[in-house]
Every structure is written in C-alpha cells, then in structure tokens.
MDTraj code that builds the backbone (N, CA, C; nanometers):
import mdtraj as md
import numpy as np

residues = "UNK UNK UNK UNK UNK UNK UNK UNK UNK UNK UNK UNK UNK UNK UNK UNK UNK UNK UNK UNK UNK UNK UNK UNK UNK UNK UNK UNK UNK UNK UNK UNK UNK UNK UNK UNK UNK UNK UNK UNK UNK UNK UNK UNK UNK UNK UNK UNK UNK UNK UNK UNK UNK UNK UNK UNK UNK UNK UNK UNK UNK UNK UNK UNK UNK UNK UNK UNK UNK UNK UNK UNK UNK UNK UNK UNK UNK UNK UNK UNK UNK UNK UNK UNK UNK UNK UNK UNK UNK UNK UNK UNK UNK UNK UNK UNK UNK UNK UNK UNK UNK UNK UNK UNK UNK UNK UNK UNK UNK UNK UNK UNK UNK UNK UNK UNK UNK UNK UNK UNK UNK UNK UNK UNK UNK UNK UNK UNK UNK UNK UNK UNK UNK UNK UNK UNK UNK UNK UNK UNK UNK UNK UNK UNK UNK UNK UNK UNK UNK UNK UNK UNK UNK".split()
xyz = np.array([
    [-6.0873, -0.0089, -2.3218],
    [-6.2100, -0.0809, -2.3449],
    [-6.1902, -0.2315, -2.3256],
    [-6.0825, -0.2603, -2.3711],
    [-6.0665, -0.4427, -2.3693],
    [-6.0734, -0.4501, -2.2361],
    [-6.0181, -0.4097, -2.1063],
    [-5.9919, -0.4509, -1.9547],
    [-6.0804, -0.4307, -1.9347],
    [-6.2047, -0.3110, -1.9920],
    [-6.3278, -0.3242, -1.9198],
    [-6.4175, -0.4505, -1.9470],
    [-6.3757, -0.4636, -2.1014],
    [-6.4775, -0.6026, -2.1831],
    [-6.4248, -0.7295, -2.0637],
    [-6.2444, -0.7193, -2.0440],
    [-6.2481, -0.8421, -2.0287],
    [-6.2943, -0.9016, -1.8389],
    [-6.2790, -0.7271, -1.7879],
    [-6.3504, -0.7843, -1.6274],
    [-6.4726, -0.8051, -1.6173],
    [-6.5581, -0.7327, -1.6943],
    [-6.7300, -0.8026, -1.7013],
    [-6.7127, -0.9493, -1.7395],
    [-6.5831, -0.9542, -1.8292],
    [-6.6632, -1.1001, -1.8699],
    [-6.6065, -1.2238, -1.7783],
    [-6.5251, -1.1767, -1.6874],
    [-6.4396, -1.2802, -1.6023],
    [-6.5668, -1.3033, -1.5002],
    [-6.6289, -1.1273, -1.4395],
    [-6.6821, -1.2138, -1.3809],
    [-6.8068, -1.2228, -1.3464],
    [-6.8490, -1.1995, -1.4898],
    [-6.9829, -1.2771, -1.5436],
    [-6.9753, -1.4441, -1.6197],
    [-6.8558, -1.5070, -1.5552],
    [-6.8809, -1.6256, -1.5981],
    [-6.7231, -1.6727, -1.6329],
    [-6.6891, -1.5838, -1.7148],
    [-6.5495, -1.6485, -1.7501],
    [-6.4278, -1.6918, -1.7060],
    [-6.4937, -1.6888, -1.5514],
    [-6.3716, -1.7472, -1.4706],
    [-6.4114, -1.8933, -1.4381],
    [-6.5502, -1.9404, -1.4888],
    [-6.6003, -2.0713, -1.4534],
    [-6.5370, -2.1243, -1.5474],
    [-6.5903, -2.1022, -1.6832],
    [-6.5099, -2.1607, -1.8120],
    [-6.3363, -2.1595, -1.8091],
    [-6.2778, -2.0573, -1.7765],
    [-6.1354, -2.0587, -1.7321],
    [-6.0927, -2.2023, -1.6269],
    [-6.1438, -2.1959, -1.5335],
    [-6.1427, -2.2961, -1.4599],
    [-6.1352, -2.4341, -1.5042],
    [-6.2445, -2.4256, -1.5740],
    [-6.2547, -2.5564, -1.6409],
    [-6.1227, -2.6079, -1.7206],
    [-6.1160, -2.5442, -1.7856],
    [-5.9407, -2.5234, -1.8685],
    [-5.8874, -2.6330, -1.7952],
    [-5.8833, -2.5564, -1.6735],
    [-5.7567, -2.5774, -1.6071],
    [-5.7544, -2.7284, -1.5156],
    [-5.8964, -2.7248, -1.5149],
    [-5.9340, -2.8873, -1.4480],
    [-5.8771, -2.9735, -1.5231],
    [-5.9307, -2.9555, -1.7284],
    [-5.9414, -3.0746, -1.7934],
    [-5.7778, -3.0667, -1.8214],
    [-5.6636, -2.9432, -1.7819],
    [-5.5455, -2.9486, -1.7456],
    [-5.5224, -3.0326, -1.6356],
    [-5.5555, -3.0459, -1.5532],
    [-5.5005, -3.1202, -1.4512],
    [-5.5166, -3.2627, -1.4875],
    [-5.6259, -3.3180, -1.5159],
    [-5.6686, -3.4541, -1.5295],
    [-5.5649, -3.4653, -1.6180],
    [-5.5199, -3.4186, -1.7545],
    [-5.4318, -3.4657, -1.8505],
    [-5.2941, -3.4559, -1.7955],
    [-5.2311, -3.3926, -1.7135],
    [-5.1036, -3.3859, -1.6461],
    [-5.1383, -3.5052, -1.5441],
    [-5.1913, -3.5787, -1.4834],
    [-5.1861, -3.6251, -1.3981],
    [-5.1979, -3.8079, -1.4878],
    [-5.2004, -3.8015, -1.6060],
    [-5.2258, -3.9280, -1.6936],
    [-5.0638, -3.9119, -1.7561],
    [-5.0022, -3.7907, -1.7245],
    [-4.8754, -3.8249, -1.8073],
    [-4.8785, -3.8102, -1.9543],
    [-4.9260, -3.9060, -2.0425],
    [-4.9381, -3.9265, -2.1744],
    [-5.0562, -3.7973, -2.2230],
    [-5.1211, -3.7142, -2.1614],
    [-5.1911, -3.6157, -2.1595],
    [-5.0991, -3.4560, -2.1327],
    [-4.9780, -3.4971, -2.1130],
    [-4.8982, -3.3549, -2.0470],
    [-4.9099, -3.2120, -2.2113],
    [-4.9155, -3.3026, -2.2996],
    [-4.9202, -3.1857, -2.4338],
    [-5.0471, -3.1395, -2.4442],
    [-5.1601, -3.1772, -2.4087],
    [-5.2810, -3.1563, -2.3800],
    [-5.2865, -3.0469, -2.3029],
    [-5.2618, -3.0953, -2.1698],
    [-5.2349, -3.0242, -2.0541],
    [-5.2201, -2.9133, -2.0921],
    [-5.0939, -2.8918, -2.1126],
    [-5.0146, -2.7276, -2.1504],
    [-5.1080, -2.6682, -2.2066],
    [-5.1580, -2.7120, -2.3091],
    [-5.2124, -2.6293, -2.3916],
    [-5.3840, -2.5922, -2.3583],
    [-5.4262, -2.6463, -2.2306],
    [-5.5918, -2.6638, -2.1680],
    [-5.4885, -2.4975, -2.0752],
    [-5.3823, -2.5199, -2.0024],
    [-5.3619, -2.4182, -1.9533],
    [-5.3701, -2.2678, -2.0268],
    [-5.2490, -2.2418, -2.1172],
    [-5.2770, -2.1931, -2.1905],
    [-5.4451, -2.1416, -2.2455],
    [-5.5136, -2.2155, -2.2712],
    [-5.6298, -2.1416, -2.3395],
    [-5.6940, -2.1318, -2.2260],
    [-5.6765, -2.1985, -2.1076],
    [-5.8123, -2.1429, -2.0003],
    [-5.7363, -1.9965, -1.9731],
    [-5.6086, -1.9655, -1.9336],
    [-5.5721, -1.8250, -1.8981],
    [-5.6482, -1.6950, -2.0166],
    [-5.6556, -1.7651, -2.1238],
    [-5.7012, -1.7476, -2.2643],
    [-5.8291, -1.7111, -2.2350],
    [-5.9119, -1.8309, -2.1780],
    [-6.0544, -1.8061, -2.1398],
    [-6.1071, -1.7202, -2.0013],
    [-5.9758, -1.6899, -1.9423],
    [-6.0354, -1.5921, -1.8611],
    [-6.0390, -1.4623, -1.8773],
    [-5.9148, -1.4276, -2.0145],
    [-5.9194, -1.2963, -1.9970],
    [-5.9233, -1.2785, -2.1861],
    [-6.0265, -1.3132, -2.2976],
    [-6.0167, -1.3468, -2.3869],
    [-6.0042, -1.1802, -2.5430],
    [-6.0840, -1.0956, -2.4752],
    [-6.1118, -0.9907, -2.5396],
    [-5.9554, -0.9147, -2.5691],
    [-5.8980, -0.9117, -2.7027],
    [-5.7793, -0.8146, -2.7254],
    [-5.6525, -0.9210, -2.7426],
    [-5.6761, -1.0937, -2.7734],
    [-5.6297, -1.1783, -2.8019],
    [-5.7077, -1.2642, -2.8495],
    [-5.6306, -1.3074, -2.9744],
    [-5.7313, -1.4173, -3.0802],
    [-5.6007, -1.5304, -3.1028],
    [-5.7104, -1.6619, -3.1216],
    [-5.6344, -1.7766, -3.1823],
    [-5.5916, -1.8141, -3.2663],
    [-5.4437, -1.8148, -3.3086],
    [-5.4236, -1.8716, -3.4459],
    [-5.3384, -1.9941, -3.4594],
    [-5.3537, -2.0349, -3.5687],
    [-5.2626, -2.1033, -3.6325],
    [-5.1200, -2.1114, -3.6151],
    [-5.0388, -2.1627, -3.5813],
    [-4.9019, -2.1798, -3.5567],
    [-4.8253, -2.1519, -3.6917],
    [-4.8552, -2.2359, -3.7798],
    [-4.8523, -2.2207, -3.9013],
    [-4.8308, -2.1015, -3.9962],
    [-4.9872, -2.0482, -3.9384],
    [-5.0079, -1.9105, -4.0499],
    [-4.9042, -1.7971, -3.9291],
    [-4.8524, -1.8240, -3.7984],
    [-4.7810, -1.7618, -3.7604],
    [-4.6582, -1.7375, -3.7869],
    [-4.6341, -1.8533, -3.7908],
    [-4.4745, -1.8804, -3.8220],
    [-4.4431, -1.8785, -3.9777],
    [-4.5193, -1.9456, -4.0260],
    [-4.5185, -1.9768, -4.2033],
    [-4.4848, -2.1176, -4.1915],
    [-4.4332, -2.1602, -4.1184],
    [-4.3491, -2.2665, -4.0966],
    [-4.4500, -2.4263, -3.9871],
    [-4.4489, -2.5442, -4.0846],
    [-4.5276, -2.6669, -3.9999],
    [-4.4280, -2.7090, -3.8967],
    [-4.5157, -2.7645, -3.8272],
    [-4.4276, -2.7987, -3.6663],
    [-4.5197, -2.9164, -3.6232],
    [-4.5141, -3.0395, -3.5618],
    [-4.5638, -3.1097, -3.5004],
    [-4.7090, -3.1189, -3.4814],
    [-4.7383, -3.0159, -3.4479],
    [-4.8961, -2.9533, -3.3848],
    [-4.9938, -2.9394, -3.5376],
    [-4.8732, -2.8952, -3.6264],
    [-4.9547, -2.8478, -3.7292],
    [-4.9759, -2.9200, -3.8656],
    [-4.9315, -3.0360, -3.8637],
    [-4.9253, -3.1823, -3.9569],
    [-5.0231, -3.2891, -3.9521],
    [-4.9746, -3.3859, -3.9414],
    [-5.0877, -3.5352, -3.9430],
    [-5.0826, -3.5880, -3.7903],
    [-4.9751, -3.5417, -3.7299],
    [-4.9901, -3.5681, -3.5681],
    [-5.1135, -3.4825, -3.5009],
    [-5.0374, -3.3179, -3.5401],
    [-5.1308, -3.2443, -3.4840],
    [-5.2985, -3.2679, -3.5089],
    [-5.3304, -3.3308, -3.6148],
    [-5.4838, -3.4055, -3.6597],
    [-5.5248, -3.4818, -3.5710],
    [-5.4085, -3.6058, -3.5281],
    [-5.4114, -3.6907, -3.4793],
    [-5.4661, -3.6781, -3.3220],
    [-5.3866, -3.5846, -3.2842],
    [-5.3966, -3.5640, -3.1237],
    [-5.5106, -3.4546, -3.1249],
    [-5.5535, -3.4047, -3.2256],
    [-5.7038, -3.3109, -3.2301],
    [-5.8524, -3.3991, -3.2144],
    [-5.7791, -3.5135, -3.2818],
    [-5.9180, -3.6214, -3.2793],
    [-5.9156, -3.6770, -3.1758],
    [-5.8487, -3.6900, -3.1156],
    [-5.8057, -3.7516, -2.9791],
    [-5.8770, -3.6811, -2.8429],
    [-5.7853, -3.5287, -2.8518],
    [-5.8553, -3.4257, -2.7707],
    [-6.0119, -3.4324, -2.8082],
    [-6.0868, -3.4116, -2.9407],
    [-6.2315, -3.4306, -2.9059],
    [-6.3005, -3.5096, -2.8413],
    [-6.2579, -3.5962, -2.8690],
    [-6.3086, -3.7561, -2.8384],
    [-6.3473, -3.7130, -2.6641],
    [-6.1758, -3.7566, -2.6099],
    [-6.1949, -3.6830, -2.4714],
    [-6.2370, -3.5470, -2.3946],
    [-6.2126, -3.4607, -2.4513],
    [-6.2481, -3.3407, -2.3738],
    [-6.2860, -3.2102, -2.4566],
    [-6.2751, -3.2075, -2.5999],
    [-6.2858, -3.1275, -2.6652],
    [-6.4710, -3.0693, -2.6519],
    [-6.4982, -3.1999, -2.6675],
    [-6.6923, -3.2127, -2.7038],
    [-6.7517, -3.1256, -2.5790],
    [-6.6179, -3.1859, -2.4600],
    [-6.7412, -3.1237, -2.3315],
    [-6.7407, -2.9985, -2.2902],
    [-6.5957, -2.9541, -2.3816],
    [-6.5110, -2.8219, -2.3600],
    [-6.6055, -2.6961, -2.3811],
    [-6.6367, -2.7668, -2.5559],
    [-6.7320, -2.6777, -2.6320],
    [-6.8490, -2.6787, -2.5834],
    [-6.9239, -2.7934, -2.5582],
    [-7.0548, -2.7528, -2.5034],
    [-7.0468, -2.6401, -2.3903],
    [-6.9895, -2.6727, -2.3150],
    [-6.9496, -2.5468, -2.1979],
    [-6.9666, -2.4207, -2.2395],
    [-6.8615, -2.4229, -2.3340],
    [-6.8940, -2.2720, -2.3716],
    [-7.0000, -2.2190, -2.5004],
    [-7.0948, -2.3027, -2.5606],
    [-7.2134, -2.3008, -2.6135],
    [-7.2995, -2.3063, -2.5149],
    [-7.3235, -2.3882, -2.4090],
    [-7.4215, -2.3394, -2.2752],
    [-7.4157, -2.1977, -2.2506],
    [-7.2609, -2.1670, -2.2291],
    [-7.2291, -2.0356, -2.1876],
    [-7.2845, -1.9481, -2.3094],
    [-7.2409, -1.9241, -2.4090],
    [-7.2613, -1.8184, -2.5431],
    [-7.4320, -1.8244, -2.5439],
    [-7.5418, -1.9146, -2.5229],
    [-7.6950, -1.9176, -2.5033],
    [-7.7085, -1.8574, -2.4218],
    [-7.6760, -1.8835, -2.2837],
    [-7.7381, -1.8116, -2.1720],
    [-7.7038, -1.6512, -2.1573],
    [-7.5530, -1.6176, -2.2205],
    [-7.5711, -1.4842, -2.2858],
    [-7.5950, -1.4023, -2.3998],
    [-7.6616, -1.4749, -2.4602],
    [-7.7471, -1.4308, -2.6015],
    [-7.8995, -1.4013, -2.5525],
    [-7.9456, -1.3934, -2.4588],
    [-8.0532, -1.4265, -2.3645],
    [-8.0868, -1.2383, -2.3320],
    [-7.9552, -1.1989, -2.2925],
    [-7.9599, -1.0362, -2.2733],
    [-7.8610, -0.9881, -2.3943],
    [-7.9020, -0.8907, -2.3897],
    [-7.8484, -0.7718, -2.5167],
    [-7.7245, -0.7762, -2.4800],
    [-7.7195, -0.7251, -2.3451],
    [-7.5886, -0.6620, -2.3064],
    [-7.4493, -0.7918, -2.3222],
    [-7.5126, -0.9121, -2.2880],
    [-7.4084, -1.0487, -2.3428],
    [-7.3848, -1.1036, -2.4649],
    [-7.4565, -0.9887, -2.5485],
    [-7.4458, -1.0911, -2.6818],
    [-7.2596, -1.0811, -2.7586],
    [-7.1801, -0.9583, -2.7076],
    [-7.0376, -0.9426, -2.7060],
    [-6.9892, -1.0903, -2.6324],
    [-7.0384, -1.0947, -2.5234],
    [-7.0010, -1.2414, -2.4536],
    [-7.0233, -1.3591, -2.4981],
    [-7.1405, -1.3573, -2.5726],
    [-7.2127, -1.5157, -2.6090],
    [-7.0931, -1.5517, -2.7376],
    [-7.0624, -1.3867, -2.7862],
    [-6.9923, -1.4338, -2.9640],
    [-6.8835, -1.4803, -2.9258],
    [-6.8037, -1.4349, -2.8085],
    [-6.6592, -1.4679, -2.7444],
    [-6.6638, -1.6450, -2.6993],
    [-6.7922, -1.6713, -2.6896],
    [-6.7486, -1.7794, -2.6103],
    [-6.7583, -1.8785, -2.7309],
    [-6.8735, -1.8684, -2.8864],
    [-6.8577, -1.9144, -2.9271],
    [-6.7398, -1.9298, -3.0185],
    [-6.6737, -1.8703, -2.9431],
    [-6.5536, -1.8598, -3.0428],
    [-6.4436, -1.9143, -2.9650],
    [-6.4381, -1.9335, -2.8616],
    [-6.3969, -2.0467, -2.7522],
    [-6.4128, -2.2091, -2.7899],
    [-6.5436, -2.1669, -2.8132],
    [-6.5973, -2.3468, -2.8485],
    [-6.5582, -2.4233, -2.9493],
    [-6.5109, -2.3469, -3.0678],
    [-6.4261, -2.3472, -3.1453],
    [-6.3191, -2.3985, -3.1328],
    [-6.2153, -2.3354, -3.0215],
    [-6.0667, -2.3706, -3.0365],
    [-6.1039, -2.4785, -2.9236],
    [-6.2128, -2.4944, -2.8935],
    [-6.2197, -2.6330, -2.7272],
    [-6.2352, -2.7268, -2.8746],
    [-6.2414, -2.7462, -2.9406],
    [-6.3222, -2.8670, -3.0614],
    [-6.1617, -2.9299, -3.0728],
    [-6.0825, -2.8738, -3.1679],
    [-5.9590, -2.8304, -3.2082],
    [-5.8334, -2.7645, -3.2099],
    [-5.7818, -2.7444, -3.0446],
    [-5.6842, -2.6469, -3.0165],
    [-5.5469, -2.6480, -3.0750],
    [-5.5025, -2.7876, -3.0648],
    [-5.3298, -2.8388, -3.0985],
    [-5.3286, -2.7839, -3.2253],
    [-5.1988, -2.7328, -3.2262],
    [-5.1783, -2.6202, -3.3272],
    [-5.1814, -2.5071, -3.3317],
    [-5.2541, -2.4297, -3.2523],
    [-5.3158, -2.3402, -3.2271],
    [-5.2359, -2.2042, -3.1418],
    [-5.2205, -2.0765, -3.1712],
    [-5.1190, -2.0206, -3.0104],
    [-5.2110, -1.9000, -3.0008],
    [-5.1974, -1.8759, -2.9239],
    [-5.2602, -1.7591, -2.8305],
    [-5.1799, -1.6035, -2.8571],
    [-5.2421, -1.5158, -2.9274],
    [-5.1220, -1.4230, -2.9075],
    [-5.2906, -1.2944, -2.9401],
    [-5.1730, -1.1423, -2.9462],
    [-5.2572, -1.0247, -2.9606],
    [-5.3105, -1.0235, -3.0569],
    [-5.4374, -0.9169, -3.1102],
    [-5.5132, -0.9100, -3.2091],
    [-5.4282, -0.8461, -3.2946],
    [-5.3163, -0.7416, -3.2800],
    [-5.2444, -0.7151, -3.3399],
    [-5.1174, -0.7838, -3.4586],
    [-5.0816, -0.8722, -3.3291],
    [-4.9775, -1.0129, -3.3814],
    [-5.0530, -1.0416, -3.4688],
    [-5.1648, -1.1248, -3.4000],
    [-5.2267, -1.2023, -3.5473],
    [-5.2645, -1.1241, -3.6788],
    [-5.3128, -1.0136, -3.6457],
    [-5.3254, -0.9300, -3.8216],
    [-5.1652, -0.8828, -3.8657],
    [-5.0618, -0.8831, -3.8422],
    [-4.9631, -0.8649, -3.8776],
    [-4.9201, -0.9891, -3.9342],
    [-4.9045, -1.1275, -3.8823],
    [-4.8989, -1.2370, -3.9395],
    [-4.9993, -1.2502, -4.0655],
    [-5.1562, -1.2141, -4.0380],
    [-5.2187, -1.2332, -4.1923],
    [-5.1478, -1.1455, -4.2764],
    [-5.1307, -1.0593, -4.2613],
    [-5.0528, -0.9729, -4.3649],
    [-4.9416, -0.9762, -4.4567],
    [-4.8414, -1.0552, -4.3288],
    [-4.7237, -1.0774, -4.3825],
    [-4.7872, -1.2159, -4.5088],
    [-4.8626, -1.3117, -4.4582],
    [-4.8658, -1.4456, -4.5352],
    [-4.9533, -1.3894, -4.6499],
    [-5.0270, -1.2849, -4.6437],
    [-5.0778, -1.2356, -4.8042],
    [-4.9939, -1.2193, -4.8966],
    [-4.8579, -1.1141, -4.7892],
    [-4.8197, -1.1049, -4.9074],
    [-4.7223, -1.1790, -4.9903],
    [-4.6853, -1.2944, -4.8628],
    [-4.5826, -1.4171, -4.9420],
    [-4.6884, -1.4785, -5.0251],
    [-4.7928, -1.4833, -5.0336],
    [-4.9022, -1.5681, -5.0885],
    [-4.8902, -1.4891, -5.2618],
    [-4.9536, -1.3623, -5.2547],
    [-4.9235, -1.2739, -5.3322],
    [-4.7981, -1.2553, -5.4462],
    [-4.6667, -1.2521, -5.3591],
    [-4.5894, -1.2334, -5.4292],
    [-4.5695, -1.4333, -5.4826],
    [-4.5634, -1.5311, -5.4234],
    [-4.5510, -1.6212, -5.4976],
    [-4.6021, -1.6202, -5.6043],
    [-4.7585, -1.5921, -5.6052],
    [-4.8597, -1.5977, -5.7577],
    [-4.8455, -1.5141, -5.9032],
    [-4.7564, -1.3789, -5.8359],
    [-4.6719, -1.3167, -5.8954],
    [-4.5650, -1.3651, -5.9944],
    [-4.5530, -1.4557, -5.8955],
    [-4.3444, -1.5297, -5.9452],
    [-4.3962, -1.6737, -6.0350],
    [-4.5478, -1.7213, -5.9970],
    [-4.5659, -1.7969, -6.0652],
    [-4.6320, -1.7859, -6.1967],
    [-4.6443, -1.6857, -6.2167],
    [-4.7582, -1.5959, -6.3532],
    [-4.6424, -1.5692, -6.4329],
])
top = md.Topology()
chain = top.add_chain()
for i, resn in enumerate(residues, 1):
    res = top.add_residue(resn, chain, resSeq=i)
    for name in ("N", "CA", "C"):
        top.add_atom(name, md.element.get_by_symbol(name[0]), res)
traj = md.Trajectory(xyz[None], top)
C-alpha cells in the first residue's frame, strides 16, 4: 500500500515539492555557509518525494542523546532557516495540502503535505527514518521516562 500511496503522490505533485527541496539545496551549497542547510533540504526533499511509510523525528527523542542540531544552535539555525527558506518551503506545501483537500481522493495527500510544512518551518534537528524506527524509539523513551519516575517516587 505505501508504494502505491507513495507513486500517486510523486506524481500527483510530489515531485514538484521534492524538487523544490532540492533547489533551496542548491542555493544553500552554493553560499557555502548554507552547506548544513543544504544537506538537510536534500535529505527531506528525497523525503518529499517519496513521504508515505517514513516520518520525522527528533534526533533527540532518537538517540536520547542532544547533539548540535538539537540545543540552542540547533534553535539558532531554525530561526535562521525560516527567515530564509523555511516560510516559502511551507507555504509550498500548504498551497499543495489546499489544492488537495479540494478532492476526496487527496485529502491522504493534503494531510502529508501538511505535515511537510511542518518540518519546512523547522527541520535542523530533525532525521528522517521508518514509521517503524520512529515508534520503537517512542517506546523505548517511555519507558526510560517511566522507569525514571519510578526511581524518582
């Protein structure tokens, strides 16, 4: 089902938004001081082309562990990314998520994209992995969460 979700949706559109990714990738590799940007516009446009059966998370709630991305830098370079490219990222894919809320059959598409628009706002920090990974990671951090409150009672 996901390869079928995710070829309707490539190419009913999601190879435009993919694209885009990869543009506002290029412009930031080509400024240099944009190359961490970059990577990560790559990353989520491959993300945005083929999005159904992979979700975004937290580095953080992945690992357990803060890293660069996921501190007062990673804030830093989030406000940064909006400023420049985040705002136009998301509108993109809120244009996109309207115009398929429009038919029944896109409203699976419209929710995907708003959920795109999302990580275009705020990506750094952020990794790309299976729907699986990521509910195995919530799980595991419940239950370190869990057993701490345990140890602290």
């Amino acid at each position: 089902m996901r390869a079928i979700g995710n070829l309707l949706w490539f190419l009913s559109g999601g190879i435009i938004m993919g694209l885009a990714w990869w543009f506002v990738g290029a412009i930031a590799f080509i400024t240099v001081v944009g190359i961490p940007w970059g990577r990560a516009c790559f990353v989520i446009g491959n993300f945005s082309f083929f999005p159904f059966g992979k979700e975004a998370i937290s580095r953080n709630e992945l690992t357990q562990k803060k890293d660069i991305g996921t501190g007062g830098l990673g804030l830093l370079g989030n406000i940064i990314w909006f400023i420049f490219a985040g705002l136009w990222l998301a509108l993109g894919h809120v244009s996109s998520a309207i115009l398929n809320f429009i038919t029944i059959i896109g409203i699976p598409f419209g929710i995907q994209h708003l959920k795109l628009a999302g990580i275009a706002i705020f990506p750094i920090g952020k990794t790309i992995v299976t729907k699986e990974v990521a509910a195995v990671a919530r799980a595991t951090n419940a239950e370190a969460t869990a057993a701490s409150l345990r140890n602290n009672t």
